[in-house]
N, C-alpha and C positions, 0 to 999 in steps of 0.2 A: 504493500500500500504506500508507504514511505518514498520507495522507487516509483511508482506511476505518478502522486503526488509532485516528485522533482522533474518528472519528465515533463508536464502539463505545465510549470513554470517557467521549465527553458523552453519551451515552442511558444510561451506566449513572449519571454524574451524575444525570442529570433524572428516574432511576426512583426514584431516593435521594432528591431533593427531592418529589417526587410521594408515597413513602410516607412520608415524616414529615407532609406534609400532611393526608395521607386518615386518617391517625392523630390528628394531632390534632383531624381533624371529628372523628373515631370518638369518639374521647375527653369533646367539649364534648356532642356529640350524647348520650351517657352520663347529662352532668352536667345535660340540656338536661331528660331523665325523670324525675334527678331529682329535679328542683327544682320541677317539673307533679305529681310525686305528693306531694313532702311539702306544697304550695300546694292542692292540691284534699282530699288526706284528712286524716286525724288521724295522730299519728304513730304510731309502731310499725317495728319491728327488723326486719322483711321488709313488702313490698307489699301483702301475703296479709293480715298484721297490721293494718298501714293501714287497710284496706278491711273488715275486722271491728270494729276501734274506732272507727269511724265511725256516725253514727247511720244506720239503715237507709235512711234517703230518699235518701241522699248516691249510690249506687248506681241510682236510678232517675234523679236527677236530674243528676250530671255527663258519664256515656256522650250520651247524646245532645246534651246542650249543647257537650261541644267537637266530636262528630261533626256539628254546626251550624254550627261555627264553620268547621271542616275544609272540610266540604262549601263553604260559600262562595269560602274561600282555590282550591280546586282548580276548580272550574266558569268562576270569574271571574277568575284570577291565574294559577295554575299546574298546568295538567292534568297534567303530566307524574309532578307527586306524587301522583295516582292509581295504588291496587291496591298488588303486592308490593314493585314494584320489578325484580327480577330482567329480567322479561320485558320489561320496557321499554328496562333495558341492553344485555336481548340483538337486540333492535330496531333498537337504535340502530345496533349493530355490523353487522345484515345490511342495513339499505335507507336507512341513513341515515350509511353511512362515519364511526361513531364519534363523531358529533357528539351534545352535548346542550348544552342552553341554558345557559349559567353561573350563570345565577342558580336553576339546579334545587338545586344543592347549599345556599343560603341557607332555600329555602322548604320543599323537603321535608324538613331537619332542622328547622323551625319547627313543621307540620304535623303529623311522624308520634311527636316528641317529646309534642306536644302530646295527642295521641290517646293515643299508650301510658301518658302519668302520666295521664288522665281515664279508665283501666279497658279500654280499647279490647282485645280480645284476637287482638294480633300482636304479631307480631314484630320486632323493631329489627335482623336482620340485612341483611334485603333494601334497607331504606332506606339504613343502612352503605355497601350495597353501593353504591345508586346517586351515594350521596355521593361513594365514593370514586371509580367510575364519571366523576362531573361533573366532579371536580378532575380528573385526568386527562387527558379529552377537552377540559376549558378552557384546561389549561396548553399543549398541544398545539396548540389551537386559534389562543392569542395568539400562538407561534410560530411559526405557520403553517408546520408539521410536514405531513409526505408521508401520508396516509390510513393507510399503511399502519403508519407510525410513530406518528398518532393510537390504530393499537390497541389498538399494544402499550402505551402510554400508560394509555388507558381500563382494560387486562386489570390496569396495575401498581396503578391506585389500586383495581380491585376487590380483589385480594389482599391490600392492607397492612390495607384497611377489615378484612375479614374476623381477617388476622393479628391485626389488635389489639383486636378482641370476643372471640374465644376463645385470645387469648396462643399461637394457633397460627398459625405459620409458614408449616408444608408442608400446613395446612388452607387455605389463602390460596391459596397457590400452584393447589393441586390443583383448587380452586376457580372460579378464572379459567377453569384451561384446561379443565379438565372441561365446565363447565356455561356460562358466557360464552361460549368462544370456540369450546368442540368440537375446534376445529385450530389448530393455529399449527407456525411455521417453529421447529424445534428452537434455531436462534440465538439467539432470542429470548427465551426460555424464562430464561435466567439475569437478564433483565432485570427479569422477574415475581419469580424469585426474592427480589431487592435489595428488592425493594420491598416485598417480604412481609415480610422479615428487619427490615427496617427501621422497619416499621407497628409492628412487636411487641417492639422494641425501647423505640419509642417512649410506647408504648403500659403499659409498663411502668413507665418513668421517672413515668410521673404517677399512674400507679394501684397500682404495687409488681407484688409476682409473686402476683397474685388470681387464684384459682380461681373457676372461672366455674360446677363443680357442686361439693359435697361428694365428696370424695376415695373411692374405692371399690377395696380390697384385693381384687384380684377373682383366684380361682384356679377353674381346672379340674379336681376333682377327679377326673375319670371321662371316657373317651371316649366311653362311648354315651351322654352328656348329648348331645354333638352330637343327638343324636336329637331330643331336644327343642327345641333351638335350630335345626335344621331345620324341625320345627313352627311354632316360633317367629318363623321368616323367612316362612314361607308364608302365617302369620296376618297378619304385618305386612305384605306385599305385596296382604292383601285391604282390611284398614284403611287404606291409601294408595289404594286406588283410591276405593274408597268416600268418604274423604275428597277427593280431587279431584272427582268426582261431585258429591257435596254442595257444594262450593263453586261448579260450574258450575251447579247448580239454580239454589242462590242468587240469583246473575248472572242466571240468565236470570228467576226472581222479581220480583226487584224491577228488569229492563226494562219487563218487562210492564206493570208498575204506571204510574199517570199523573202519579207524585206529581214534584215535580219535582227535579231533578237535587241543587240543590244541598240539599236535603231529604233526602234517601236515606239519608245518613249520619247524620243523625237520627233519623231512624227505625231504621235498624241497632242505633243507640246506645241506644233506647230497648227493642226487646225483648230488647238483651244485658244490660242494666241490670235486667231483670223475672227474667230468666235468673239473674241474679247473687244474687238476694233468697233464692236457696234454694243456689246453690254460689258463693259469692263466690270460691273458688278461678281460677274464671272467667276473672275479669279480671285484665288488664295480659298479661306477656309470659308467663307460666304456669312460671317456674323453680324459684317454692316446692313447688310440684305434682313439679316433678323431682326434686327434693332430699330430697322426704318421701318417694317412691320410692325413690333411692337410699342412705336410709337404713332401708327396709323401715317405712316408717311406715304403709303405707298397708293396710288391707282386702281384701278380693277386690269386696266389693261397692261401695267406694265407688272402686277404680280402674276399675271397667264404665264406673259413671255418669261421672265424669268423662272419661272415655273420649269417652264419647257427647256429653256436654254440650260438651266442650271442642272437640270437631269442630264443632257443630253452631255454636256462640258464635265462630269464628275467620271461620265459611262467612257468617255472618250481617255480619261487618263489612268483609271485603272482598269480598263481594258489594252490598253497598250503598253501594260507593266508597268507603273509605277507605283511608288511607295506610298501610301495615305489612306487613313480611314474614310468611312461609310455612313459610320453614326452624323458626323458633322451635316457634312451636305441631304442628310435625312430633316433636320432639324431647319433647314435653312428651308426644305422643298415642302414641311408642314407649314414654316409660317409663310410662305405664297400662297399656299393652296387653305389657309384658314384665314387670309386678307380678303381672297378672293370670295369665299363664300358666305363670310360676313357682308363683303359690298355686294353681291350679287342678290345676298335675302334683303336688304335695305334697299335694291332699287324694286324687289319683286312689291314687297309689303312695307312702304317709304315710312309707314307710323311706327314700326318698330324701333328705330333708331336703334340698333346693335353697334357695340360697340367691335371694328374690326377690329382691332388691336385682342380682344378677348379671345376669338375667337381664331388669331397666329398662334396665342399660346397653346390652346387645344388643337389647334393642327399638327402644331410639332410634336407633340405625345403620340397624337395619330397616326400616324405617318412611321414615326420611329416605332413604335409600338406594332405598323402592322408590316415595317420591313427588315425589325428583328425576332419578330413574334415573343416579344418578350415583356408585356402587358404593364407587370408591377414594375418594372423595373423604370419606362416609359412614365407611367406616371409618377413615381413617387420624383425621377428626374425633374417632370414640370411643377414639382407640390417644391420640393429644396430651395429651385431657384426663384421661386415665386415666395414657401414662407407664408401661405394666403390659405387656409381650410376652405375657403368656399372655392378655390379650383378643382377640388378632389371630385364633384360629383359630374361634372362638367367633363373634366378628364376620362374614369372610370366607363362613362356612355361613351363617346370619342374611341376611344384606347380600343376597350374590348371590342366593340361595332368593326373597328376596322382590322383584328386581330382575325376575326370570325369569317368575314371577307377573304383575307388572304389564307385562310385555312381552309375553306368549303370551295376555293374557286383556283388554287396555285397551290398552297400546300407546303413550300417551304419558306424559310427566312433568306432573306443575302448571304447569312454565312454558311445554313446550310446546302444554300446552292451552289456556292463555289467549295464546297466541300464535296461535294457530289460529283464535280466535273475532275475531284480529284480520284476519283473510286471511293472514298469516305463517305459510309451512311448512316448517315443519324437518325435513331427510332425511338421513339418512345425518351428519350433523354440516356440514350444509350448507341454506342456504335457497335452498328451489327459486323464491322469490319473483323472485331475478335473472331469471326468466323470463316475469315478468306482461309486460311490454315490451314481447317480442322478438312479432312478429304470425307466425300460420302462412302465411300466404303469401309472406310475406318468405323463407321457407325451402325449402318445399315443390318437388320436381321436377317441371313442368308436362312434361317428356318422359319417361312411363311407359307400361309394354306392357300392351296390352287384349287380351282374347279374344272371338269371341260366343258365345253361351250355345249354341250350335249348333254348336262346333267340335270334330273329328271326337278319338280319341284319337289316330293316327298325329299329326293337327295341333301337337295339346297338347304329346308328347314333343319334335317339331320346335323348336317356339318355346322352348320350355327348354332345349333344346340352346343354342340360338343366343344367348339371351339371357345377361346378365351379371346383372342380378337377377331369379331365378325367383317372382317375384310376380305376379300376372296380376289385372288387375279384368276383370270378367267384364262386357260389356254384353248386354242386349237391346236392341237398335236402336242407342238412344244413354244408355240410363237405365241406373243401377247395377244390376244385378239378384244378385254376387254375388263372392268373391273366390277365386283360388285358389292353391294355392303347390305347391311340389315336395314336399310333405309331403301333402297332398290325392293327385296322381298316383299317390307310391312304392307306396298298395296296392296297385293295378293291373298293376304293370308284369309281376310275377310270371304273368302270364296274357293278355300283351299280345296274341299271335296271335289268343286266342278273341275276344276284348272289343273289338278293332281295330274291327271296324266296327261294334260297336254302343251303344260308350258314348262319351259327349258333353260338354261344359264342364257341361254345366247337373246331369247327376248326380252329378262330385265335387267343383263349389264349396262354400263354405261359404254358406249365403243368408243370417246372421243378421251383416252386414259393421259390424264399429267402425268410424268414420267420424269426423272432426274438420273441422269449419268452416273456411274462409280463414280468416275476420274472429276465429278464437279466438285465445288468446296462447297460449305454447310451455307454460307450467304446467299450463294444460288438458292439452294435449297428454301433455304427461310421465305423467301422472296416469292419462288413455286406455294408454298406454303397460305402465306398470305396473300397473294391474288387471287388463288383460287378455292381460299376459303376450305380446304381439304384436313384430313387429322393423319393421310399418312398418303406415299410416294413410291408405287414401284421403280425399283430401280435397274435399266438396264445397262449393256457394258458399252462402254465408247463408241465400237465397232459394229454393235447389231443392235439399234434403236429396239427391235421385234422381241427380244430374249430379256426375261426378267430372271435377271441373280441377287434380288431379295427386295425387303419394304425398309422404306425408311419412314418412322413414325415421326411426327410432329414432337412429342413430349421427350423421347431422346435426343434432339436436336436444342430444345427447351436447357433441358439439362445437361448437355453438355455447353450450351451459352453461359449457363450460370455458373459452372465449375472455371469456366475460363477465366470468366470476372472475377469470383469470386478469390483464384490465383492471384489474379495480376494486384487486388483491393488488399488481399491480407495483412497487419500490419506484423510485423517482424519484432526486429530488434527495438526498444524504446530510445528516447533519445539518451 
């Protein structure tokens, strides 16, 4: 007891040394933007400013010159500062027990610093993250900590990183375990906390108590506004997929292209630069965009187009390999799309007077909420930076409405779809990749009961009597011809005297039989499993689709998923 007691003190030590760390990346990584924007543009009071008193070439010419520079560092030095980030972290955690290279946290705050002061249009959260991600998994690593104590590790530095970009805490928190980790062991959960608390702590001492949007007095004056904010979430649940879409275009665009790798980000750089000659708004991390929202500064017709441009300008640079998160430009493309539908309910219904600025902050929850599909985490983000309880109910309709959307109509989040275009699949808050490994034959029961396609009904009922699993493969001779189960039978039985002698295996099998290979892995499997709704899989060999050499059951497959995790979860040695 003495021993477990000392271990729970040093991990909550080392989650406290882990979020002052990932804080103070968060922090340099800050100062790292801005010392690339005020170095590449002209000055001025906001970025937005910069990149207007700039002479107009500066915008064609900087995007793709450091997306040049980027592009090299990551093709030749550091892949791993490829894309949002997020998805990488979460990589790490499923097929790669939490490790990442230590020198990730050096290079992708060099890289994605670089990109975002040269106009790049993403985000500096996801790279945060993986910052805070590295330190984590490195400190863990040099102490050669139990896998399982690397994750919690890896979950603390994501959380302080997070806690000390938006001075929020239980946005950190909620962060990790939402969208990183999916699950964790409730014990552990206070250790993420420390580290959150800690991040934003620190986070503070060097930058004060900075608002990260302009402050927004937000009231509800009316419940059937819900009404509108239920529009509002639904809209934003179609702009998050659509946005996800367009970024997968993208990706798959400039694959196709022959141009070469370390190239791509130049070229990104260069039609977001052509992009910017007409909405300089465009570039960098897009928060002046938020802030003219949130103080109603914006149009109906200039928050469409930005709307559009600013999806379209975010798809165009991490699609072409560059470093930068997703969450950012999420938040930017909610408050467009919650300007817009605040002005557009005030010109439908002119007596309402709504206030659009209310209705940017419920966007943003929206939006981010239905293109991380990560709900609580989305609002409790817009409840921190606002500090205002009457956003919570407003949010909540928003948030989930548009969660619901991108789950019943698309299905996954941004980072689970760029996880997926990696072979990484995410289920249930679990990667069924544990399962590429395991082979089906390794599994499969080569002792299963067969029927012939000729056998009689008295037969049929017999053998399901006797047997313990009512599944039957059906042969002709010796080739698969069809499958049948005690759910095929049960019409029948109702009328078993008359039918007795005239109906056969071959008129209640099913002929059109799902089947899995030896030689496939249990993912296949899973996948055959869950499309077609089945509880078990004959299996034939490579070479003759026709010959079944046994069944593979659903529930050994089950369990052997769980032995895997449960392997890889165990925790070991204490600290």
């Amino acid at each position: 007891m003495k021993r477990e007691r000392l271990s729970t003190i040093t991990l909550m030590l080392f989650s406290m040394v882990i979020g002052v760390l990932s804080a103070v990346g968060a922090v340099c990584f800050r100062a790292l933007i801005e010392l690339f924007g005020n170095l590449f543009w002209a000055p001025g009071v906001t970025f937005t400013h910069q990149v207007v008193a700039s002479p107009w070439w500066f915008r064609v010419v900087f995007p793709p010159s450091v997306g040049l520079m980027a592009g090299l560092l990551i093709v030749y030095v550091i892949p791993e500062a490829r894309g949002p980030g997020v998805p990488e972290v979460i990589l790490s955690v499923t097929n790669h027990q939490s490790r990442i290279r230590h020198r990730v946290t050096f290079f992708k705050t060099l890289v994605t610093s670089m990109l975002i002061g040269g106009g790049a249009s993403v985000g500096r959260e996801g790279p945060i993250i993986q910052i805070g991600a590295s330190i984590g998994s490195s400190m863990a690593q040099v102490f050669r900590l139990d896998p399982a104590i690397r994750r919690v590790c890896l979950a603390s530095g994501v959380a302080a990183g997070i806690a000390a970009t938006f001075n929020a805490p239980i946005t950190g928190t909620l962060f990790a375990v939402e969208i990183i980790l999916l699950d964790l062991e409730l014990s552990h959960i206070s250790n993420i906390v420390i580290a959150s608390v800690v991040g934003s702590v620190v986070s503070r001492i060097f930058l004060g108590e900075f608002p990260t949007f302009v402050a927004v007095d937000f009231v509800l004056y009316h419940f059937w506004e819900l009404g509108v904010y239920l529009a509002l979430g639904l809209a934003g649940g179609f702009v998050a997929i659509l946005f996800i879409r367009t970024v997968g275009l993208s990706e798959d665009l400039f694959m196709g292209t022959r141009i070469f790798e370390w190239l791509k980000p130049a070229v990104g750089g260069l039609l977001l630069g052509v992009s910017a000659l007409a909405f300089p708004q465009i570039l960098g991390i897009g928060y002046d965009t938020v802030n003219a929202a949130l103080t109603a500064s914006l149009g109906l017709g200039a928050a469409v187009a930005l709307l559009l441009v600013k999806m379209i300008a975010t798809a165009l640079c991490v699609g072409s390999g560059m470093s930068g998160g997703i969450f950012a430009p999420s938040l930017v493309l909610g408050a467009t799309l919650g300007t817009a539908v605040g002005l557009a309910a005030n010109q439908v219904f002119p007596g309402l007077d709504l206030n659009p600025a209310f209705y940017a902050l419920a966007g943003m929850g929206a939006v981010v909420a239905g293109t991380t599909l990560a709900p609580i985490t989305a609002i409790m983000t817009i409840f921190e930076l606002t500090n205002n309880e009457a956003v919570i109910l407003p949010l909540m309709v928003a948030c989930i409405s548009s969660v619901l959307v991108v789950r019943l109509l698309f299905g996954y989040s941004v980072y689970e779809m760029k996880l997926l275009r990696k072979g990484v699949n995410i289920v249930r808050g679990h990667d069924v990749g544990v399962l590429r490994h395991l082979v089906v034959k390794d599994f499969m029961d080569d002792d299963f009961e067969t029927l012939p396609e000729n056998a009689s009904l008295p037969h049929i009922v017999e053998r399901i009597c006797e047997s313990n699993y009512p599944h039957f493969v059906v042969l002709a001779g010796e080739r698969l011809a069809g499958f049948l189960s005690l759910r095929d039978v049960r019409g029948v039985l109702n009328d078993f005297e008359m039918l007795r002698e005239i109906v056969v295996a071959a008129d209640l099998m099913q002929r059109k039989v799902i089947t899995v290979s030896a030689a496939d892995n249990l993912e296949t499997a899973f996948y055959r499993f869950e499309t077609h709704h089945v509880s078990c899989l004959p299996v034939t060999p490579p070479d003759d689709p026709d010959r079944v050499v046994g069944i593979l059951r659903k529930d050994v497959l089950l369990n052997a998923y769980r032995e895997r995790v449960l392997k890889d979860r165990l925790l070991s040695v204490p600290l």
